[in-house]
ZAGUMI-271499 format. One record per residue (C-alpha): residue number from 1; z, x, y. Coordinates in Angstrom, 1 decimal, decimal comma, padded with zeros to 4 digits, m for minus. Layout:
<pt num="NUM" c3="Z" c1="X" c2="Y"/>
...
This chain:
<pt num="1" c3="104,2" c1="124,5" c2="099,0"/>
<pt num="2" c3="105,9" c1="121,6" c2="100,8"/>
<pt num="3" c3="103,5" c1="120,5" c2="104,0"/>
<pt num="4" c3="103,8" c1="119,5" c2="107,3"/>
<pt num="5" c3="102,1" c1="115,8" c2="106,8"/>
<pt num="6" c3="100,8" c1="113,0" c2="109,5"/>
<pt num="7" c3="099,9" c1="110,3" c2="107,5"/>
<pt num="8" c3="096,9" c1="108,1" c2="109,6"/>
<pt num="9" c3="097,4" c1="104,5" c2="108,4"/>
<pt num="10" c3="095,0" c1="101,5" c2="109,2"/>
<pt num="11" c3="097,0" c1="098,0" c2="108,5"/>
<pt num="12" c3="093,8" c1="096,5" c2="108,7"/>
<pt num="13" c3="091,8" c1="097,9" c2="105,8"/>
<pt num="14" c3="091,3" c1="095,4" c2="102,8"/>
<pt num="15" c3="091,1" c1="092,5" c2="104,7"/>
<pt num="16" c3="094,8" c1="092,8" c2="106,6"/>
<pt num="17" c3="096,4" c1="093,8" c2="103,2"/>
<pt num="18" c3="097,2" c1="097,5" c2="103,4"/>
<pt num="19" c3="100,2" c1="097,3" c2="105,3"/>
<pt num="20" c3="101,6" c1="095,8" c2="102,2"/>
<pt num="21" c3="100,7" c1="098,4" c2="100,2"/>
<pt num="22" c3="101,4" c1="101,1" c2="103,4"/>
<pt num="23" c3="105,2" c1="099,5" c2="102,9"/>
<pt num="24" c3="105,3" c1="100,4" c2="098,9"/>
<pt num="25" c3="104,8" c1="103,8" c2="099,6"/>
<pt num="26" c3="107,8" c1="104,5" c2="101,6"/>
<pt num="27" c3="109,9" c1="105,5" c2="098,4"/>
<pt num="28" c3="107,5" c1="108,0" c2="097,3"/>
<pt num="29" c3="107,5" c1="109,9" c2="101,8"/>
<pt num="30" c3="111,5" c1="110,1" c2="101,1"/>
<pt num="31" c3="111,1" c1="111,2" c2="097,7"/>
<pt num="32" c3="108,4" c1="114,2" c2="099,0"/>
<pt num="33" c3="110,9" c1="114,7" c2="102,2"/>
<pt num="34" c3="109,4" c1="113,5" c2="105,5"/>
<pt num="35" c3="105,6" c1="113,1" c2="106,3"/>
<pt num="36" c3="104,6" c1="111,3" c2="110,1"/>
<pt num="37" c3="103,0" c1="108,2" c2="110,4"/>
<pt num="38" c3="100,4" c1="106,9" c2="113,1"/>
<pt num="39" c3="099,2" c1="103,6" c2="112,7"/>
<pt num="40" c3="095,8" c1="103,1" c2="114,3"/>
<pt num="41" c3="095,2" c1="099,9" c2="116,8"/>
<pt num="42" c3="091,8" c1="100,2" c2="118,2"/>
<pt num="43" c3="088,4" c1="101,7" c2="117,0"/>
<pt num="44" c3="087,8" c1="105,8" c2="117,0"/>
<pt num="45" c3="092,0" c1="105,6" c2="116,9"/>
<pt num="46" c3="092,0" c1="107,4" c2="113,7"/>
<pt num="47" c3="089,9" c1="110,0" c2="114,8"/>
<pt num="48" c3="091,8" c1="110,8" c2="117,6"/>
<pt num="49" c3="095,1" c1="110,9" c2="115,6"/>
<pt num="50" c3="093,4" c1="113,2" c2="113,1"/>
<pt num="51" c3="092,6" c1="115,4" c2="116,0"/>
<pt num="52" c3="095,9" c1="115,3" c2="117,7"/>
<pt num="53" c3="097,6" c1="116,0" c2="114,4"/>
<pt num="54" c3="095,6" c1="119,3" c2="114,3"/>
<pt num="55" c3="096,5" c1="120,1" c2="117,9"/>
<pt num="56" c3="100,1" c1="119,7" c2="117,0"/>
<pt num="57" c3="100,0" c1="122,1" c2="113,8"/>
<pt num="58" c3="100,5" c1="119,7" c2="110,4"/>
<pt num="59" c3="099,0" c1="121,2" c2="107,9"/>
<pt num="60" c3="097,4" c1="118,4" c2="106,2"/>
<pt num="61" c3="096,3" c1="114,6" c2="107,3"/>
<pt num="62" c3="096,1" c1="111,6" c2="104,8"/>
<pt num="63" c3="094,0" c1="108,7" c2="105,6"/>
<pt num="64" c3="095,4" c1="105,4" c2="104,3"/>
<pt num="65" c3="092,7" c1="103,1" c2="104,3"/>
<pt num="66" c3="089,2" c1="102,5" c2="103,8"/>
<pt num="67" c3="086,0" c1="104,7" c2="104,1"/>
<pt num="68" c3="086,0" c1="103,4" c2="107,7"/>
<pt num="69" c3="089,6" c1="105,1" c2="108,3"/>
<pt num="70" c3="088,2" c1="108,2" c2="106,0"/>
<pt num="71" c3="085,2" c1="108,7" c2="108,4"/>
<pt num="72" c3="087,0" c1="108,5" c2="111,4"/>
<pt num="73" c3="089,7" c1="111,2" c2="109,9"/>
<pt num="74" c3="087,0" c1="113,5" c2="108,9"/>
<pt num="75" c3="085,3" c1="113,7" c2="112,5"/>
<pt num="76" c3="088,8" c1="113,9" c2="114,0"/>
<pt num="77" c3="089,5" c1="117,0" c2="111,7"/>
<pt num="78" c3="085,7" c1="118,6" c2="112,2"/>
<pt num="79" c3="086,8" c1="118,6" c2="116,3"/>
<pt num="80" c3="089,6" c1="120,8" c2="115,2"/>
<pt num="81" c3="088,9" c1="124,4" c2="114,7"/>
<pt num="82" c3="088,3" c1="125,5" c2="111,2"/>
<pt num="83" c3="091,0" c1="128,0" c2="111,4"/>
<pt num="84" c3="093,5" c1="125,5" c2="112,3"/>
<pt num="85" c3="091,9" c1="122,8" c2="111,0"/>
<pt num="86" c3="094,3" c1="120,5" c2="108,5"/>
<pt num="87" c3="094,1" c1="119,7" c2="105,3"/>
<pt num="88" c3="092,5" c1="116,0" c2="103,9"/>
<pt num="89" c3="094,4" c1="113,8" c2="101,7"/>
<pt num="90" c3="092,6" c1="110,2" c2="100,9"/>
<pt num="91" c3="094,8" c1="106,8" c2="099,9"/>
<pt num="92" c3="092,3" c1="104,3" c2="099,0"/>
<pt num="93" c3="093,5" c1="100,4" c2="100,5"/>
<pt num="94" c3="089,7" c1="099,7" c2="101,8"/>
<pt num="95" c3="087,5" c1="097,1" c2="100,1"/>
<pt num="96" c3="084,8" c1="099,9" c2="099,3"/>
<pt num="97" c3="087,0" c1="103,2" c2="098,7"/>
<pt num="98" c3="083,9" c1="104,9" c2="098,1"/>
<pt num="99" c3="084,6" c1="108,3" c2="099,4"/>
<pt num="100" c3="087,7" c1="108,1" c2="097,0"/>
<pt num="101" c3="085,6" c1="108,0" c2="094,0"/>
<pt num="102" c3="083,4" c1="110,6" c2="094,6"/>
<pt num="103" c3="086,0" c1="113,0" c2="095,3"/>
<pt num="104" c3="088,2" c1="111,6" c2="092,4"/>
<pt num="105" c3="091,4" c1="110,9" c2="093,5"/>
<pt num="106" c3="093,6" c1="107,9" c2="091,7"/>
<pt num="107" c3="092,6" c1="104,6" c2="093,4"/>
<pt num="108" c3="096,1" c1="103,1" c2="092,7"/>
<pt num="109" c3="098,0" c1="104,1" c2="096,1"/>
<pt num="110" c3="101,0" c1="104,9" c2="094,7"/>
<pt num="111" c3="099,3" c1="107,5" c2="092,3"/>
<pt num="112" c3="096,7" c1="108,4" c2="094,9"/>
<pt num="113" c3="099,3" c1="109,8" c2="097,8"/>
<pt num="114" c3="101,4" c1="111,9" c2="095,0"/>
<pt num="115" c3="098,3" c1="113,4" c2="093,6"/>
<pt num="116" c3="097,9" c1="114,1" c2="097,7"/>
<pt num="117" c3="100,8" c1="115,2" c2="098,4"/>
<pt num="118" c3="101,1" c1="117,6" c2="095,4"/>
<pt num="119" c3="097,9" c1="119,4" c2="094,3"/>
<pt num="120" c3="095,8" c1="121,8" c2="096,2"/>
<pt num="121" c3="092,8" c1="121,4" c2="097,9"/>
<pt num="122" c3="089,1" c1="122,2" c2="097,4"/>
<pt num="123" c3="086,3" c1="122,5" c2="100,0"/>
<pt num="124" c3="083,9" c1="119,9" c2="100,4"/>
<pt num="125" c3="080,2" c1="119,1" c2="101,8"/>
<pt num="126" c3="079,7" c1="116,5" c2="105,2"/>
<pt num="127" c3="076,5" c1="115,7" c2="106,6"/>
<pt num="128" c3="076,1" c1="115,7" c2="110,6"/>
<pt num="129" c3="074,2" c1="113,1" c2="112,0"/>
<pt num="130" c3="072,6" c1="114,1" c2="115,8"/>
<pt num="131" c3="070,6" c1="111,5" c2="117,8"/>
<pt num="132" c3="067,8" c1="111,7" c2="120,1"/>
<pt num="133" c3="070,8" c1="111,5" c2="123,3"/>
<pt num="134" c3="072,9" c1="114,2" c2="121,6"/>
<pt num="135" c3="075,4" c1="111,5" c2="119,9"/>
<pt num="136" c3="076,9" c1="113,6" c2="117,0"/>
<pt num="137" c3="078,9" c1="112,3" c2="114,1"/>
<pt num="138" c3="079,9" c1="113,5" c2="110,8"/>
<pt num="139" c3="079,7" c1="111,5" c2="107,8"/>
<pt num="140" c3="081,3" c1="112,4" c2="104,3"/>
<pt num="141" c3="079,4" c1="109,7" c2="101,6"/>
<pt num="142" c3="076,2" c1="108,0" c2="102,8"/>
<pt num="143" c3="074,6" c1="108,0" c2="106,1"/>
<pt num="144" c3="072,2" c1="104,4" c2="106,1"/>
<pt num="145" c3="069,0" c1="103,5" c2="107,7"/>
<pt num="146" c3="067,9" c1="100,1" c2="108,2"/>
<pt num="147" c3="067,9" c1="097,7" c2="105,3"/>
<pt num="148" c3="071,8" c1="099,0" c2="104,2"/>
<pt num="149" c3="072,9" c1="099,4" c2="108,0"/>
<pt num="150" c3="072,1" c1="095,8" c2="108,5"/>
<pt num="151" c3="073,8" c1="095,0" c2="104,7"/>
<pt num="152" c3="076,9" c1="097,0" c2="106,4"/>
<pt num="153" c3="076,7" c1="094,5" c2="109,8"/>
<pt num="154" c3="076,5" c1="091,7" c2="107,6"/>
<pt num="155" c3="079,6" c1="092,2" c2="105,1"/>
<pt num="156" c3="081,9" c1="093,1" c2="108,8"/>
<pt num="157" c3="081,2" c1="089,8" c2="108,8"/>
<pt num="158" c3="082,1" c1="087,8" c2="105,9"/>
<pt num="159" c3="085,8" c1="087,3" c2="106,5"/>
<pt num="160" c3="086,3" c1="085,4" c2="102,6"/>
<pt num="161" c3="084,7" c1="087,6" c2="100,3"/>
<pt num="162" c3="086,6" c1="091,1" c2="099,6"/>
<pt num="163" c3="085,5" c1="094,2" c2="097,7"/>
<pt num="164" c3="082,0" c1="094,6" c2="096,2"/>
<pt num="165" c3="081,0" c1="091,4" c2="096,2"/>
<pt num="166" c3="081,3" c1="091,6" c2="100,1"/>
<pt num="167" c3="078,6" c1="094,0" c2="099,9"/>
<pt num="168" c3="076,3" c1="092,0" c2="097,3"/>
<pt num="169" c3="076,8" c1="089,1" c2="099,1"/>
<pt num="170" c3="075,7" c1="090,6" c2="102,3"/>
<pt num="171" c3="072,7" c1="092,3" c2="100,3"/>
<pt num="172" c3="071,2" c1="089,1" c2="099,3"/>
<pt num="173" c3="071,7" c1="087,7" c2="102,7"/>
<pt num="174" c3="069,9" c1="090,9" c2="104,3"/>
<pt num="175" c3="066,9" c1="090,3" c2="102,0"/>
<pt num="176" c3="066,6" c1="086,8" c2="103,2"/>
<pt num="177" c3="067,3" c1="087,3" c2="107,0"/>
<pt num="178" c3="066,3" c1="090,8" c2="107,9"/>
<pt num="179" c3="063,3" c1="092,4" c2="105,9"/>
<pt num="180" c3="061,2" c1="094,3" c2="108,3"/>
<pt num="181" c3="060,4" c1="097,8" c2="107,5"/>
<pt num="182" c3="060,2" c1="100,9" c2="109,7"/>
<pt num="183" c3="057,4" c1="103,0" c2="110,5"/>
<pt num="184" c3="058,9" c1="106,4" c2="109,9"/>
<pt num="185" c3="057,6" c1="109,8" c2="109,9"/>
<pt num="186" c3="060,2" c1="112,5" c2="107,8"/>
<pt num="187" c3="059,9" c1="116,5" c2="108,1"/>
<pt num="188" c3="062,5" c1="118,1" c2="105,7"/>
<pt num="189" c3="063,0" c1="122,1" c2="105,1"/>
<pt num="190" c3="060,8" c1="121,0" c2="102,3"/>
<pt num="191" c3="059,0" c1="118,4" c2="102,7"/>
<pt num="192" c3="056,9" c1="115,8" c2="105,4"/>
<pt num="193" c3="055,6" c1="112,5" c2="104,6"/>
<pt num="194" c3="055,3" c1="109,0" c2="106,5"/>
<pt num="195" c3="055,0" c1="105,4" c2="105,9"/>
<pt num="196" c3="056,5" c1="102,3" c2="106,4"/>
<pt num="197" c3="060,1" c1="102,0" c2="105,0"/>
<pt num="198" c3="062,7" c1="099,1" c2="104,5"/>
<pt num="199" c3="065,7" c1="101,6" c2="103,6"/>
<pt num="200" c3="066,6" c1="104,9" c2="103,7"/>
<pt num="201" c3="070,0" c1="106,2" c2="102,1"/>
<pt num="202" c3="071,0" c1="110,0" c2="103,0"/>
<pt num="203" c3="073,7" c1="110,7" c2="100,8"/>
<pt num="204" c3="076,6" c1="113,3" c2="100,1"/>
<pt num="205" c3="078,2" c1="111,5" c2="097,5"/>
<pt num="206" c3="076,6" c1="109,2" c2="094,7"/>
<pt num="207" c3="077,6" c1="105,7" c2="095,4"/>
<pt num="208" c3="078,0" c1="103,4" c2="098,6"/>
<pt num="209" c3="079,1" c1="099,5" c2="098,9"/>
<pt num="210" c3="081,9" c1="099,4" c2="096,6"/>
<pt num="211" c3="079,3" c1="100,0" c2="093,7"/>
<pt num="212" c3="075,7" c1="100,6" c2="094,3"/>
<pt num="213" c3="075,0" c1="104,0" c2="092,4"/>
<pt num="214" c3="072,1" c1="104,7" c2="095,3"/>
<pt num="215" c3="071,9" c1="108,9" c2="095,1"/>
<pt num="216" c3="073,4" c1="109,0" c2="090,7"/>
<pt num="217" c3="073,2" c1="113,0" c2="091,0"/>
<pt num="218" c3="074,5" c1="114,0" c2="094,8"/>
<pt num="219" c3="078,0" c1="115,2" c2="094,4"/>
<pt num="220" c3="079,4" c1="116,5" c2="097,5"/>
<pt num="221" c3="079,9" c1="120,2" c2="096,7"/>
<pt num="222" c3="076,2" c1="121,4" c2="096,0"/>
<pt num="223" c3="075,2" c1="122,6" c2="099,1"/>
<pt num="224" c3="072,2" c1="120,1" c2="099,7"/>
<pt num="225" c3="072,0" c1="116,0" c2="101,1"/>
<pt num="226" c3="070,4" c1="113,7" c2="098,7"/>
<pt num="227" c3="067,9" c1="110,9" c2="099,9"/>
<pt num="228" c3="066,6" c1="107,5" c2="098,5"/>
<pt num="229" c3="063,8" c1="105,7" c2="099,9"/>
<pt num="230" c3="062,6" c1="102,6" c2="099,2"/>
<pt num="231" c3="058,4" c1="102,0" c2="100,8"/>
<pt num="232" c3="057,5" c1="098,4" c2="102,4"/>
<pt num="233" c3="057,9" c1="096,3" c2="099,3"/>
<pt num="234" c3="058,0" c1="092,4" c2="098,9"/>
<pt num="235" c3="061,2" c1="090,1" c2="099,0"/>
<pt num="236" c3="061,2" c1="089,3" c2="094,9"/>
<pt num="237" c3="061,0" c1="093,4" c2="094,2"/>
<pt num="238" c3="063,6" c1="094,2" c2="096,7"/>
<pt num="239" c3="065,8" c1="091,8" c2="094,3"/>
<pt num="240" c3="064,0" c1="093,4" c2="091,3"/>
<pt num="241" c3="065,5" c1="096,8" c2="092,7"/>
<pt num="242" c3="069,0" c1="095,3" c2="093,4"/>
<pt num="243" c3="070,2" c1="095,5" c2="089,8"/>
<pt num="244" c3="068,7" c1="098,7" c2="089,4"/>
<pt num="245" c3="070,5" c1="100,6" c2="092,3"/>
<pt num="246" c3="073,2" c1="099,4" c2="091,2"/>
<pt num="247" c3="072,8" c1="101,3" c2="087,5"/>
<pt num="248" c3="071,2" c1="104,2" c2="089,5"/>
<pt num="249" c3="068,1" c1="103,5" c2="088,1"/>
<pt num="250" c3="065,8" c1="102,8" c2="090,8"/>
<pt num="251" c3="064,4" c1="106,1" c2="091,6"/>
<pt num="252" c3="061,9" c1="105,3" c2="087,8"/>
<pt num="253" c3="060,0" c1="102,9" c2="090,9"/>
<pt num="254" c3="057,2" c1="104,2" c2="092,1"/>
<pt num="255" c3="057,8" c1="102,1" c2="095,5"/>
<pt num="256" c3="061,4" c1="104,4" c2="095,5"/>
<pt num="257" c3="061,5" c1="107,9" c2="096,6"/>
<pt num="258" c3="064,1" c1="110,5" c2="096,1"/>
<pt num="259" c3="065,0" c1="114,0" c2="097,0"/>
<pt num="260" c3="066,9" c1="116,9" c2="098,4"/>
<pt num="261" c3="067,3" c1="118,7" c2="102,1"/>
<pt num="262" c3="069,6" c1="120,2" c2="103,8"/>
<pt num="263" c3="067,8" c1="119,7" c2="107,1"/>
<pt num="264" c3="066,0" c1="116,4" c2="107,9"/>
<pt num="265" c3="063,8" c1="115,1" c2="111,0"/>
<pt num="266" c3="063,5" c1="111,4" c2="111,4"/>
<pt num="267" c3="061,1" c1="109,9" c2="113,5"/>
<pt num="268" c3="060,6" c1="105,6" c2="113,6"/>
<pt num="269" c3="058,2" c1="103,2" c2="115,5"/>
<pt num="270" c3="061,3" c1="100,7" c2="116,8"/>
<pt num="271" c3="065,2" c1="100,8" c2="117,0"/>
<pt num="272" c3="066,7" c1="102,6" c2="114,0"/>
<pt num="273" c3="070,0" c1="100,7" c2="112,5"/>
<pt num="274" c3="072,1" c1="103,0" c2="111,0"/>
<pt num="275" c3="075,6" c1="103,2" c2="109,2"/>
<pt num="276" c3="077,8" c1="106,5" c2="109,0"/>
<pt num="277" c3="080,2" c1="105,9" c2="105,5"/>
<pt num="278" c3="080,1" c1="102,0" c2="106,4"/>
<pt num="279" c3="080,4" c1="102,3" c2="110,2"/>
<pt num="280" c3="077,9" c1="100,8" c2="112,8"/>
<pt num="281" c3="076,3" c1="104,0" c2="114,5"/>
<pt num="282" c3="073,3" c1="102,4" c2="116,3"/>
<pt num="283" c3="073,7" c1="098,3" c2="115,6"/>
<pt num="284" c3="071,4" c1="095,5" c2="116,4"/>
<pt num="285" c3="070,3" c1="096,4" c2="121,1"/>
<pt num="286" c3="070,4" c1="100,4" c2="119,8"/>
<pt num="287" c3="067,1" c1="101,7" c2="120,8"/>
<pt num="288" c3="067,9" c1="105,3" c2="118,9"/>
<pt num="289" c3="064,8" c1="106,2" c2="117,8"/>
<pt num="290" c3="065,0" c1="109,7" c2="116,4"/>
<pt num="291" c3="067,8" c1="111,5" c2="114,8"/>
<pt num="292" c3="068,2" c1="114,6" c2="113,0"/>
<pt num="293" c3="070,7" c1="115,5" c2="110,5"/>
<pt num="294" c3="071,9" c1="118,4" c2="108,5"/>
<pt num="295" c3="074,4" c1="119,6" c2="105,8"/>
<pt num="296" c3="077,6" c1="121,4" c2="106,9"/>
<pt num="297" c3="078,4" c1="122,6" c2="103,9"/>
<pt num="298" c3="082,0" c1="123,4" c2="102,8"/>
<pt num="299" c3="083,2" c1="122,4" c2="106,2"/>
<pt num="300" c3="086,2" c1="120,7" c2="105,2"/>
<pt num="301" c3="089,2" c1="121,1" c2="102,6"/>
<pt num="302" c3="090,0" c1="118,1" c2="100,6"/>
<pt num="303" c3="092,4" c1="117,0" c2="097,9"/>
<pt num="304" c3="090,6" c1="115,9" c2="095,0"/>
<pt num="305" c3="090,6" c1="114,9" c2="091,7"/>
């Protein structure tokens, strides 16, 4: 089946690189036939060029970029009606490409937007996030709160170092600089607890950061949201856990704790930071202090692996 393709390209994503890479690919567009590019030049862009792109009847989007580019796509496409709703291929030229590995597409370019352009789709879990205003947002990997929101502020900016050493870098500086946990009180479809907190991690897919295996069992077609926790816990076992997320071993900790929902409450005693797949939801002057979120399961076609 030969589709009707807008390809939303960011020339920004791996540090200013991708439009290298963007330019590679042109052999492989006249090869397929013909496929529309949009370039995006300001934040939200791609998300409104998903959108349009729906409006205007292609059949399938590809996001050429990063997990930033990806997230924007994806809430662009969810503002589409499903019956019209396009397809989503993913290009990996970000410095995480996280969203590309847990749905298992090539993370060579070249390779990734012929596997996209040529192999049929499957549907695929997001998580939407609702705040205490009515602020909504999907997300398709990992939805952070506090200690890994601030890691994401911190690696927007370290201009040198690329890929995941960004994020580890920004980890260690977090630990150091920002270490206060949240009072939070948590009411699942299952479960309710409360205590103080320096990180929670709600995630559809497995890893986040380039690398840091945080949820080692959620895969994003089962239905359910995966969280890790990690309690108030000293600066020398925070860098004790480090190594240990990034394994996926942490959750053998008793100060780590993991589960399942598909419907999650979230209460907190100051301003929540959070991340949505790597972008700033509620930064450093937020005062969100509640937010809800849920799993929309199936809600969106994807070519993966």
């Amino acid at each position: 089946m030969h589709r009707k393709v807008k390809l939303v390209f960011n020339p920004t994503a791996d540090m200013g690189q991708a439009w290298r890479t963007a330019n590679d690919l042109r052999p492989i567009i006249a090869d397929y036939g013909h496929a529309d590019w949009s370039g995006t030049v300001y934040p939200t862009h791609a998300t409104e060029l998903a959108r349009q792109a729906g409006e205007q009847g292609y059949d399938m989007v590809i996001a050429l970029g990063g997990d930033g580019t990806v997230h924007e796509a994806v809430n662009g496409l969810m503002q589409v009606p499903s019956g019209k709703r396009p397809i989503l291929g993913v290009v990996p030229t970000g410095s995480g490409n996280d969203f590309a590995h847990a749905i298992g597409v090539p993370l060579q370019a070249d390779a990734a937007l012929v596997h996209a352009l040529h192999h049929e789709p499957k549907p695929v879990d997001l998580g939407l996030l609702t705040d205490e205003n009515g602020r909504r947002e999907f997300f398709d990997n990992t939805l952070g709160i506090g200690f890994d929101a601030v890691v994401t502020i911190r690696s927007h900016k370290l201009p040198v170092v690329r890929g995941f050493m960004m994020y580890l870098t920004a980890v260690i500086q977090t630990i150091i600089l920002n270490f206060d946990p949240m009072q939070l009180q948590i009411e699942t479809d299952s479960e309710t607890w409360a205590q103080p907190t320096v990180m929670l991690a709600l995630c559809n897919g497995a890893r986040e950061g380039g690398g840091f295996l945080v949820a080692p069992e959620a895969r994003n077609n089962d239905g359910v949201l995966h969280y890790a926790s990690i309690c108030k816990v000293s600066r020398p076992m925070m860098f004790r856990l480090v190594p240990e997320v990034m394994k996926g071993t942490h959750g053998r900790f008793k100060q780590v704790r993991t589960g399942t929902f598909r419907k999650l409450a979230l209460a907190s005693d100051r301003p929540l930071y959070i991340h949505a797949d790597g972008e700033i939801f509620t930064g450093f002057g937020s005062n969100t202090r509640q937010i809800k979120v849920e799993i929309a399961a199936g809600a969106l076609q994807v070519v993966g692996g």
